[in-house]
C-alpha positions as CSV (number, residue, x, y, z in Angstrom):
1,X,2.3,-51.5,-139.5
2,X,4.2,-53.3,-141.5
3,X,7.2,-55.0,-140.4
4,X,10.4,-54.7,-142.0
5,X,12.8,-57.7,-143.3
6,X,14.6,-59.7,-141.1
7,X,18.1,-60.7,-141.1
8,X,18.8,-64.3,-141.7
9,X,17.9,-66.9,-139.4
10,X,21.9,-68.2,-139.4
11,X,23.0,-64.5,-138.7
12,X,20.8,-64.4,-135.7
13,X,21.9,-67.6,-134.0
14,X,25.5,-66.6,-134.5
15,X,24.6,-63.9,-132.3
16,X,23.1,-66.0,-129.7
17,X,26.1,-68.4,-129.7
18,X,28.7,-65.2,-129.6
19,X,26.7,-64.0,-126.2
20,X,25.7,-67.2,-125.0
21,X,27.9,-66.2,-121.8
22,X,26.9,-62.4,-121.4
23,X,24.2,-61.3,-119.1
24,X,23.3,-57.4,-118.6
25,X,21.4,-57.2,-115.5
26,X,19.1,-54.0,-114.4
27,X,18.3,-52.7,-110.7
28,X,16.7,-49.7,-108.7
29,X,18.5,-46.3,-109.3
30,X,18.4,-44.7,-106.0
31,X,19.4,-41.2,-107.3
32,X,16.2,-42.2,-109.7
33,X,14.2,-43.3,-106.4
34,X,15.5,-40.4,-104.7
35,X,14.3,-38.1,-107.5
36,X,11.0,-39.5,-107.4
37,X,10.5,-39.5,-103.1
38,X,11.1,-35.6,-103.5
39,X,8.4,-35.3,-106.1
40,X,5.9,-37.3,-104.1
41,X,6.9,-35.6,-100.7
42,X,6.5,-31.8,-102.5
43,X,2.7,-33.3,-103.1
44,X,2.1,-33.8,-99.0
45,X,2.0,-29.9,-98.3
46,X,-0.5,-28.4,-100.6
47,X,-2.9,-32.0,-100.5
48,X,-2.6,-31.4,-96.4
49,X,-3.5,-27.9,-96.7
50,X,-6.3,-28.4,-98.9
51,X,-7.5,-31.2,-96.5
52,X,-7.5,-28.6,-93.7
53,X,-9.5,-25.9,-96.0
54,X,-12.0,-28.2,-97.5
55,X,-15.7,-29.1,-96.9
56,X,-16.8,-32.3,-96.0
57,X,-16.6,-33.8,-99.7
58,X,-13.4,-32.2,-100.3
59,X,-11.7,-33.9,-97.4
60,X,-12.8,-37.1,-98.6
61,X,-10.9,-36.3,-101.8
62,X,-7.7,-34.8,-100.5
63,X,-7.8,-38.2,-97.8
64,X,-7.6,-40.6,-101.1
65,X,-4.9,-38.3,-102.4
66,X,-2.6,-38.5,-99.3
67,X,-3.2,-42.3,-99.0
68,X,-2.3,-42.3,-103.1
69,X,0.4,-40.7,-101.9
70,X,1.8,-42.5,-99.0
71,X,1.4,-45.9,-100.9
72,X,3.3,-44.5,-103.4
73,X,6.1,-43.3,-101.1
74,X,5.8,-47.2,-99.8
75,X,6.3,-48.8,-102.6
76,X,9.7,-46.6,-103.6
77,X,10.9,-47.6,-99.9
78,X,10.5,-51.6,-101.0
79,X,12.5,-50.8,-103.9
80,X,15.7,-49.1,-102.3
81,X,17.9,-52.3,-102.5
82,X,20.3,-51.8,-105.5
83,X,21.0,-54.9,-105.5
84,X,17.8,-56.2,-106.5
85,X,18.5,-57.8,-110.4
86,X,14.6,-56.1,-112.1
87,X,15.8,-56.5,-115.3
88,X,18.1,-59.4,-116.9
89,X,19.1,-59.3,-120.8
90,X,20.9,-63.0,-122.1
91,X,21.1,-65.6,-124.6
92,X,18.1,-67.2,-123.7
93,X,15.5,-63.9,-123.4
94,X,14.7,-60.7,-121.2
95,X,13.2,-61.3,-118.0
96,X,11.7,-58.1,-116.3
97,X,10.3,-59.1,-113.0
98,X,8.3,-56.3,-112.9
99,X,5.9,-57.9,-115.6
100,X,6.2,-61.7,-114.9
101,X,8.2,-64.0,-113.3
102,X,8.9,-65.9,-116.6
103,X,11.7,-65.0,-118.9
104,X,10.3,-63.6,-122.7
105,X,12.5,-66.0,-125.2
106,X,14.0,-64.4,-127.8
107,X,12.1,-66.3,-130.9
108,X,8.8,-64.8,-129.0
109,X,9.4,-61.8,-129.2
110,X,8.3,-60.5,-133.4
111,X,10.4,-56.8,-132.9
112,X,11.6,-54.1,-130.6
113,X,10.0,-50.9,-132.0
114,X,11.6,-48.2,-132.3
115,X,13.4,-45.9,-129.4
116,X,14.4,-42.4,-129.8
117,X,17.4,-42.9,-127.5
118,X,17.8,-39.8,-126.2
119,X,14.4,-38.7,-125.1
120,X,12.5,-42.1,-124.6
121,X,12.5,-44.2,-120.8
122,X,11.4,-47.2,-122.3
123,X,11.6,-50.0,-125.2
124,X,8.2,-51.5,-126.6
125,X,8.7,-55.0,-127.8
126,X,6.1,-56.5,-130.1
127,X,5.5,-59.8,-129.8
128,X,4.4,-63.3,-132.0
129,X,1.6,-64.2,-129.7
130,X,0.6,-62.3,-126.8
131,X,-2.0,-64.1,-125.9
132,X,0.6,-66.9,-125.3
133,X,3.4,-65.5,-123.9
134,X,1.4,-63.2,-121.5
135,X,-0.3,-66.2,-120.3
136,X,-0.3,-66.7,-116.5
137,X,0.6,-63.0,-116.1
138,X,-0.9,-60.8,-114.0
139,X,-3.7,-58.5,-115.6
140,X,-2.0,-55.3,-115.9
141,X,0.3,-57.1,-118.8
142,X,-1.9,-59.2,-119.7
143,X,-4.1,-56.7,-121.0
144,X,-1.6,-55.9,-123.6
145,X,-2.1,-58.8,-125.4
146,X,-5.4,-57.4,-126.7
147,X,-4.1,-54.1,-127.0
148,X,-2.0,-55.3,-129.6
149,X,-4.3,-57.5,-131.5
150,X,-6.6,-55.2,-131.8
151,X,-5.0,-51.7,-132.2
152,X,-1.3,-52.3,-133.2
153,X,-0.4,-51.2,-129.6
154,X,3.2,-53.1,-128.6
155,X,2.6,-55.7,-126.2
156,X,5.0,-55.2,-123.6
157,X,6.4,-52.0,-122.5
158,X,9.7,-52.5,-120.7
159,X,10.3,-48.9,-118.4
160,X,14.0,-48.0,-117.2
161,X,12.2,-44.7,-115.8
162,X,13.6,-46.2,-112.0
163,X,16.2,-48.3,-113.4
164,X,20.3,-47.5,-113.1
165,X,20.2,-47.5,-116.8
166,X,18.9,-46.0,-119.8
167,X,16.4,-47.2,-122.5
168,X,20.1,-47.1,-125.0
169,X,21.6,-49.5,-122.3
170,X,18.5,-52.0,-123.5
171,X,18.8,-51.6,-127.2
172,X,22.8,-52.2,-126.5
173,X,22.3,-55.3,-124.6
174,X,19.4,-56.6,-126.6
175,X,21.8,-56.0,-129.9
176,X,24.9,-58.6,-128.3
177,X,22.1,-61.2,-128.6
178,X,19.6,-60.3,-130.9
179,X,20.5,-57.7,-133.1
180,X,17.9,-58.3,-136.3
181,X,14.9,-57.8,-133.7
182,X,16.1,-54.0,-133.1
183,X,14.8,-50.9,-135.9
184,X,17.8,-50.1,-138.2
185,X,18.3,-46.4,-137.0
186,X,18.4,-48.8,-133.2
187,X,21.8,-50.4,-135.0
188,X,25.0,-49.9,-134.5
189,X,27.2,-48.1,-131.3
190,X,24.7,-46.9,-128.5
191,X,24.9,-44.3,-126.0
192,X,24.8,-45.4,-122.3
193,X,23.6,-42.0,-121.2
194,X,22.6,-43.3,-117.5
195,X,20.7,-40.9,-115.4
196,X,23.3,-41.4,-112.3
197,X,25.9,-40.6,-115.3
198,X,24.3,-37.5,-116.2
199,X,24.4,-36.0,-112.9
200,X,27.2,-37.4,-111.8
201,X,30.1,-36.9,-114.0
202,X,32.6,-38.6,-111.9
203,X,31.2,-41.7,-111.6
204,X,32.5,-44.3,-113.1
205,X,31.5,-45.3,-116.7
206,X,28.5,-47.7,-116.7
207,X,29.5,-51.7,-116.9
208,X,27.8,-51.9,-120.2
209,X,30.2,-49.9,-122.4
């Protein structure tokens, strides 16, 4: 893949010192959590049933299901604090707790790839050196650092899949402070088409537009 030009190097760092004071902060989405307890719980019935039904071998399977299951539904119970910051955009980086506890700087990051912001839950970044900023990570991400070395596959995936916010709110956020990191067609006036907003009309219009 080959990268396209950059904006200046003074253009970007006007950016950062325009935003220096702005922060866009990311937590759980409890309609989003919700959502995702019901499809978990309509899982329980037919595993169970096919627990009850099943042979010796077969019960073994349908027992690893329901425990997939139930510590699935735990972890979506450890996440129902909206108030939890996941996900902080600034002047200085993203940080996504999810992946490390250490904040990704801005001049480690190479490009965000592309987003099809109407369809897409998530924003690839690729960055300079994986194998550096992954560092101390746990394994899960860390393993991306090879991916991309040796099959052009984006480093880091950041996911708004449970988020209160959409993969648009990311580009938006990421373009106050960086905007020559973002794909062209990624420029310009976003759409902040949050899940809650979608099925929630009323609700007032999310704090990053």
């Amino acid at each position: 893949m080959t990268h396209r030009a950059r904006d200046s190097s003074a253009a970007a760092l006007n950016a950062q010192h325009a935003s220096a004071t702005h922060a866009t902060s990311f937590g759980w989405s409890l309609a989003k959590l919700r959502l995702a307890a019901l499809i978990l719980a309509s899982l329980l019935v037919p595993t169970t049933v096919g627990f009850s039904l099943s042979g010796p071998m077969g019960k073994w399977f349908f027992l690893t299901g329901l425990l997939g299951v139930a510590a699935l539904m735990h972890g979506l119970a450890r996440r129902c604090d909206p108030a939890t910051v996941v996900l902080s955009i600034d002047h200085a980086g993203i940080l996504d707790r999810r992946l490390m506890s250490r904040r990704i700087a801005w001049q480690e990051i190479a490009w965000v790839c592309r987003v099809d912001v109407r369809r897409s839950q998530v924003v690839d970044l690729v960055l300079c050196r994986p194998d550096v900023t992954l560092r101390g990570a746990p394994w899960q991400v860390r393993i991306g650092g090879p991916c991309q070395s040796g099959f052009g596959v984006p480093a880091v995936t950041i996911s708004m899949l449970l988020l209160d916010g959409s993969a648009g709110d990311v580009l938006h956020a990421i373009e106050r402070h960086r905007p020559d990191l973002l794909h062209q067609t990624n420029r310009g006036s976003l759409p902040s088409t949050t899940f809650d907003q979608q099925y929630r009309p009323s609700r007032a219009q999310h704090r990053n537009t």
